[in-house]
C-alpha positions as CSV (number, residue, x, y, z in Angstrom):
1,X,70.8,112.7,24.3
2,X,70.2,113.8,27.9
3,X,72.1,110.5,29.2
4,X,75.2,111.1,26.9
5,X,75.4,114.7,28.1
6,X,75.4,113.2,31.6
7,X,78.0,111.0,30.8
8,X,80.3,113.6,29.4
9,X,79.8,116.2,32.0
10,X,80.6,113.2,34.9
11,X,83.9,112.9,32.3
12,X,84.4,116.7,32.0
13,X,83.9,117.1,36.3
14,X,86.4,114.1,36.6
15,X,88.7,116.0,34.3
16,X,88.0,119.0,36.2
17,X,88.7,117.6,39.7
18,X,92.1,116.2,38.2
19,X,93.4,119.2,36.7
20,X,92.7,120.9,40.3
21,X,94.8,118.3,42.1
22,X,96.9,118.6,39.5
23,X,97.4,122.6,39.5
24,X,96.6,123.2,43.3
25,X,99.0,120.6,44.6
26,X,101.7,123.3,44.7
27,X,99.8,125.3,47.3
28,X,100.3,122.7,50.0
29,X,103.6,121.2,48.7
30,X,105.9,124.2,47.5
31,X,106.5,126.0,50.8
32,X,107.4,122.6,52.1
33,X,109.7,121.7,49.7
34,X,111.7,125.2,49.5
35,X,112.2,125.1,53.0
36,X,113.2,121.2,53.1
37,X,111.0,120.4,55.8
38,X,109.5,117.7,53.5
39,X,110.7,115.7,50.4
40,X,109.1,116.1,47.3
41,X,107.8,112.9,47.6
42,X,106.7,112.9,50.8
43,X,105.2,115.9,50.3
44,X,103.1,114.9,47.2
45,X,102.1,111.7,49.2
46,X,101.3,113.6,52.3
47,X,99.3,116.2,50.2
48,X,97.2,113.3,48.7
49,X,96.1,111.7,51.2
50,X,94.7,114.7,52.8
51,X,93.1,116.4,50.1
52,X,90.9,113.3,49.4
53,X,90.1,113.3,53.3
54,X,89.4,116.4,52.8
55,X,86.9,116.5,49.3
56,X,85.5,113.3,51.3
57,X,84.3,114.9,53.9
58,X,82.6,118.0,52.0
59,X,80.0,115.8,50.5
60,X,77.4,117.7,52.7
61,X,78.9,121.1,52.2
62,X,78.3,120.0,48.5
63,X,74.4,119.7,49.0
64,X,74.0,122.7,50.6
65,X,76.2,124.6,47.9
66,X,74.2,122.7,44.9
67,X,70.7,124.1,46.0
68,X,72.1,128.1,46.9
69,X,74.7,127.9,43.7
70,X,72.5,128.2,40.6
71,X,69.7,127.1,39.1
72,X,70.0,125.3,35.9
73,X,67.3,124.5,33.1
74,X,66.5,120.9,32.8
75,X,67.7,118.3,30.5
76,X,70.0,118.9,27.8
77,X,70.1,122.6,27.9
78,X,71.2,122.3,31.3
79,X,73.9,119.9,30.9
80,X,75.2,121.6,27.5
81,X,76.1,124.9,30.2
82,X,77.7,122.5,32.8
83,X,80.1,120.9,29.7
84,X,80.7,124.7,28.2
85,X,81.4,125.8,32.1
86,X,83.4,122.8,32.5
87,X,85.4,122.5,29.5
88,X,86.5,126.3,29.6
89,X,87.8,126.1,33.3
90,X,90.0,122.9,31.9
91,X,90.9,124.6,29.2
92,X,92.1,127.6,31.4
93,X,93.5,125.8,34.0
94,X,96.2,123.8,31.7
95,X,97.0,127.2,30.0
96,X,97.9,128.7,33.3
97,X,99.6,125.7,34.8
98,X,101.7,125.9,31.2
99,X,102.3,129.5,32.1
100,X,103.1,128.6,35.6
101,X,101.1,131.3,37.0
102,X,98.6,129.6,40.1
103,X,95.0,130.9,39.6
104,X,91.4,130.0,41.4
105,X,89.7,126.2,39.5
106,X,86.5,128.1,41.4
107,X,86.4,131.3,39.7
108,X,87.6,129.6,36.2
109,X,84.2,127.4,36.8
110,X,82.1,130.1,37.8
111,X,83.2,132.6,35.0
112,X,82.7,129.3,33.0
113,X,79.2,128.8,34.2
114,X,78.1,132.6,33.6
115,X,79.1,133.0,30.2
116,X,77.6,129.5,29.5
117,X,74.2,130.8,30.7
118,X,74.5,134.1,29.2
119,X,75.0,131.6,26.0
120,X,71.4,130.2,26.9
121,X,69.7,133.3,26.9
122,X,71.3,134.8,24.0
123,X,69.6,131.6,21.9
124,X,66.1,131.9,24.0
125,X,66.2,129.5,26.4
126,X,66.0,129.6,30.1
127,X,68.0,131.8,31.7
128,X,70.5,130.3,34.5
129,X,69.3,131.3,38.0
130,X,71.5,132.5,40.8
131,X,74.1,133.7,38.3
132,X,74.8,137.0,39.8
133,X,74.8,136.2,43.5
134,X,77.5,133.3,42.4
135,X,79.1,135.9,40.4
136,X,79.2,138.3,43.7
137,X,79.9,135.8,46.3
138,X,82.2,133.0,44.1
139,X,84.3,135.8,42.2
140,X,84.0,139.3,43.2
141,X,84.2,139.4,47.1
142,X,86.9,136.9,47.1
143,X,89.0,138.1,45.0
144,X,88.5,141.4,46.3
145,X,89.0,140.3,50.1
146,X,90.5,136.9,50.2
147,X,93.7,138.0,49.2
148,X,94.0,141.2,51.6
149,X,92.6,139.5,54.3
150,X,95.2,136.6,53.8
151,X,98.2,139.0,52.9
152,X,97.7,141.4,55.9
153,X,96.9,138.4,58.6
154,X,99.9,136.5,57.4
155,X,102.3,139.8,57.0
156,X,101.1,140.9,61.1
157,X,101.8,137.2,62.6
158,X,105.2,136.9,61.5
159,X,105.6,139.6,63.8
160,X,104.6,137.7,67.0
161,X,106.5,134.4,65.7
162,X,109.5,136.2,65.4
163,X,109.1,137.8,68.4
164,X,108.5,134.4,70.3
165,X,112.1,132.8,69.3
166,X,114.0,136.0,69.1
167,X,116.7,134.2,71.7
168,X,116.5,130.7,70.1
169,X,119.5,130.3,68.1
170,X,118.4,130.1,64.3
171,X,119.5,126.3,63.5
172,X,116.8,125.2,66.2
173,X,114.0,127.8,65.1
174,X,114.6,126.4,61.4
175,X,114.6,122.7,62.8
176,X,111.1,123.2,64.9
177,X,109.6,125.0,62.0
178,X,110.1,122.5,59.3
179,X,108.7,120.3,61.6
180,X,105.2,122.6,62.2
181,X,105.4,123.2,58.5
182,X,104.8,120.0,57.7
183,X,101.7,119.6,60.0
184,X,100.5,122.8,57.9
185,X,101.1,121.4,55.1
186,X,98.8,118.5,55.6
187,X,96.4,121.2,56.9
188,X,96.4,122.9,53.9
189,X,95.9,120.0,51.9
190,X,92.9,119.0,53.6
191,X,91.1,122.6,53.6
192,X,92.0,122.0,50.1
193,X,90.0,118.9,49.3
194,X,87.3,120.3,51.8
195,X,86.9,123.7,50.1
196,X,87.4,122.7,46.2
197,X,86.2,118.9,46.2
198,X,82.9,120.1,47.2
199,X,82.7,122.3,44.0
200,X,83.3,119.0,41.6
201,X,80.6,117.4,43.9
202,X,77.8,120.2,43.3
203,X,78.8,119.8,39.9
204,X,78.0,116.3,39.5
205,X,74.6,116.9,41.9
206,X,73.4,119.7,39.3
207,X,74.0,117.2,36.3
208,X,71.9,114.9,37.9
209,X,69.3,117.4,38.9
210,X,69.0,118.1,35.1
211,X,69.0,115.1,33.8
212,X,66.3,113.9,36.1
213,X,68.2,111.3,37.9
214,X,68.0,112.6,41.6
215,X,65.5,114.3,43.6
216,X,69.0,116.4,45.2
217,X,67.7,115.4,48.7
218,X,71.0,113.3,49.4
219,X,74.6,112.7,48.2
220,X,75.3,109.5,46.3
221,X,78.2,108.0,47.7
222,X,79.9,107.3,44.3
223,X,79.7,111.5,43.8
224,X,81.8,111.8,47.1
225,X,84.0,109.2,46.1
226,X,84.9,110.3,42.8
227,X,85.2,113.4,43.0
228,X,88.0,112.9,46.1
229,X,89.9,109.8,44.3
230,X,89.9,112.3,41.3
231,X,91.0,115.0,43.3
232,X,94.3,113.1,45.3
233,X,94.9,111.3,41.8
234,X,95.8,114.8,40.3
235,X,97.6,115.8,43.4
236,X,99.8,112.7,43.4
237,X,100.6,114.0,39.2
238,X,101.9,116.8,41.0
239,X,101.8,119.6,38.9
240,X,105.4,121.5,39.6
241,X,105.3,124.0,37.1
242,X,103.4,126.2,39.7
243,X,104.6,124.6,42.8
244,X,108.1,126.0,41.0
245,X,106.7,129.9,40.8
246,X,105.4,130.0,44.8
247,X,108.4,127.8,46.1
248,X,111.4,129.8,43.8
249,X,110.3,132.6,41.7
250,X,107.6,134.5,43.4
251,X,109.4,135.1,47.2
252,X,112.2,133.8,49.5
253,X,111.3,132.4,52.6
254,X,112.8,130.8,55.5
255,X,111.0,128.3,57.0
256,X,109.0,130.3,60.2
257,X,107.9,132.3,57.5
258,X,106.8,129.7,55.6
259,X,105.0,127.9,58.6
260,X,103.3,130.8,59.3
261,X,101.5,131.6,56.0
262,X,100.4,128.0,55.6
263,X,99.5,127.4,59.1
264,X,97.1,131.0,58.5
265,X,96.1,130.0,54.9
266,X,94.3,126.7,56.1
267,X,92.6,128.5,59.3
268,X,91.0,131.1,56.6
269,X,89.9,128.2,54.1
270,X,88.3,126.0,56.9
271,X,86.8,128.7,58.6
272,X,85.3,130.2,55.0
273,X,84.1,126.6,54.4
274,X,82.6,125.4,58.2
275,X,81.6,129.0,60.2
276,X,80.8,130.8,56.8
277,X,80.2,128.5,54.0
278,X,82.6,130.6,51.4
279,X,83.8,129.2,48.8
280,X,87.0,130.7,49.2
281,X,89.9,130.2,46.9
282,X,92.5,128.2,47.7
283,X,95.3,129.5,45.1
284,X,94.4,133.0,46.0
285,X,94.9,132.6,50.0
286,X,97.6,130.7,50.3
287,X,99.7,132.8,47.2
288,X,98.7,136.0,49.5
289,X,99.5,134.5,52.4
290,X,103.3,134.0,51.0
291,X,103.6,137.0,49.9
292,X,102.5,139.0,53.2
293,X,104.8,136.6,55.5
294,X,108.0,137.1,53.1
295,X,107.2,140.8,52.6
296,X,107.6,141.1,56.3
297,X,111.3,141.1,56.2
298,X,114.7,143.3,56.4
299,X,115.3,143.0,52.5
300,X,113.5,143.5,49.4
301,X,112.4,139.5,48.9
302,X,109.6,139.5,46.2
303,X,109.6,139.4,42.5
304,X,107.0,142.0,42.1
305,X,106.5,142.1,38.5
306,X,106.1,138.0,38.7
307,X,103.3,139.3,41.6
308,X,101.9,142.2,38.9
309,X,101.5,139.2,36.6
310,X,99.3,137.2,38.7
311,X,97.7,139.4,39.8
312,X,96.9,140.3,36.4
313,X,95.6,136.8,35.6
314,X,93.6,136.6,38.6
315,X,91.7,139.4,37.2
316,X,90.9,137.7,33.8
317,X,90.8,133.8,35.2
318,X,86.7,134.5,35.6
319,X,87.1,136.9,31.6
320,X,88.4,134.4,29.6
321,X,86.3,131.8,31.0
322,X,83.2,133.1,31.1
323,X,84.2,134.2,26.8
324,X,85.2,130.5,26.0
325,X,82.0,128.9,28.1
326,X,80.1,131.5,25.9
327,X,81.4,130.3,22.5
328,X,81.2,126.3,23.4
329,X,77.6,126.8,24.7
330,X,76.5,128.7,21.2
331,X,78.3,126.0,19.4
332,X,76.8,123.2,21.7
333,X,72.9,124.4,21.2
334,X,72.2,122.9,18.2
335,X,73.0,119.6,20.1
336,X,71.2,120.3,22.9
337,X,67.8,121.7,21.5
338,X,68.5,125.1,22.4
339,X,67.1,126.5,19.6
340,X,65.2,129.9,19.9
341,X,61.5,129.2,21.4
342,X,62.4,125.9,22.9
């Protein structure tokens, strides 16, 4: 039993790492797009390649966030809260990508995870250590900050970039910043990878924690490699539901503007991940970002009951999640052994 539950939770984390690709493509490709300083295509293509750079290179990070995330039970208990935490953050993210409406893979996961180990108590088994500090750090602070921090940075810089080609006549200021949009674009994409590919990756370390198949003193190279191949493979699916909501419906932009809040949104993601080691969403600081550098203009620009939406849905992405995870880990106990007094 404890191998099969390994091998589905490898399946559900591939799934996972797909469907994030897949949903988060939009928050290095839309910007680029609406603006025309890169082709879909190229943008899709460009955005792949970067993000599994990116998740690549986290491997480490993904150590070091395995052994301060949480602490699962061993064997099947453990793995029956990684499938529940995992199969409700799918489950959410292909509603909200349905709805169009971009919200964190990390939160859906952790929110997944919590109510998942709440499950465990609930049926008398070992609680799920580390819960509440993943619950503070993972969901609270960065929703809470992540999004002001990003809005207010990106809304003040447009100032100074402005300022800078205020006599540059506006066809040559449009032409050099699709050009610097691009390079952010890639930028983005790689924080990407490097910030959520390192989340599949602790997954997939955990699982093999509880099912007794690593001593979690190193990173097996076939963890780093599939959770990056998984991760560009979504991105090149390209998910343009939500790519359609930040490019069109949420804001206009022009394309310093748009430069701007990417070129900001990647220095906060790789600066959360390197200097600070925060999981930081990427859906909520580059969405933020948008909306501070379009806000910053001479006309009302921003669909704000689209923004009261999301904004609403950030709020319940960790909710829902954490509800689901809760009913699919009761109904997975009986499976797993977790019956009261085991």
């Amino acid at each position: 039993m404890t191998l099969l539950f390994f091998a589905l939770v490898v399946l559900l984390a591939g799934a996972f790492a797909f469907l994030n690709g897949f949903r988060d493509a939009s928050t290095s490709v839309a910007l680029a797009v609406r603006t025309r300083a890169l082709t879909p295509t190229v943008a899709v293509l460009l955005a792949s390649i970067f993000n599994f750079t990116g998740a690549a290179l986290s491997a480490a990070l993904a150590l070091q966030l395995s052994r301060t995330w949480i602490q699962l039970p061993s064997g099947p208990n453990g793995l029956a809260i990684l499938m529940a935490g995992l199969i409700s953050a799918v489950l959410w993210g292909i509603y909200t990508w349905w709805r169009g409406i971009p919200t964190s893979s990390t939160q859906a996961l952790i929110g997944g995870l919590a109510g998942a180990g709440v499950a465990s108590v609930v049926v008398g088994t070992n609680a799920v250590g580390g819960v509440d500090e993943s619950l503070l750090f993972q969901v609270a602070l960065p929703l809470l900050l992540t999004p002001v921090i990003a809005f207010a940075g990106a809304y003040l810089l447009v100032w100074p970039a402005t300022w800078a080609a205020r006599y540059t006549p506006p066809n040559v200021v449009n032409n050099r910043s699709r050009r610097a949009q691009a390079i952010a674009a890639g930028a983005v994409a790689f924080a990407h990878g490097f910030q959520d590919g390192q989340r599949t990756a602790a997954v997939l370390i955990l699982a093999m924690l509880a099912a007794g198949l690593s001593d979690g003193g190193s990173v097996p190279v076939w963890v780093a490699l599939f959770t990056a191949v998984m991760l560009a493979v979504g991105t090149l699916a390209g998910g343009w539901r939500i790519s359609y909501t930040i490019g069109y419906r949420l804001i206009r932009m022009d394309p310093l503007r748009g430069f701007v809040a990417q070129m900001y949104s990647s220095v906060i993601l790789l600066g959360g991940a390197i200097a600070l080691h925060w999981p930081i969403s990427t859906t909520h600081t580059v969405t933020a970002a948008v909306l501070g550098a379009g806000e910053n203009q001479g006309f009302p620009a921003t669909n704000r009951l689209l923004v009261i939406r999301i904004l609403g849905f950030w709020v319940l992405t960790p909710i829902a999640t954490a509800a689901a995870a809760f009913v699919l880990a009761l109904s997975l106990s009986p499976l797993a052994g977790l019956e009261p007094g085991r």
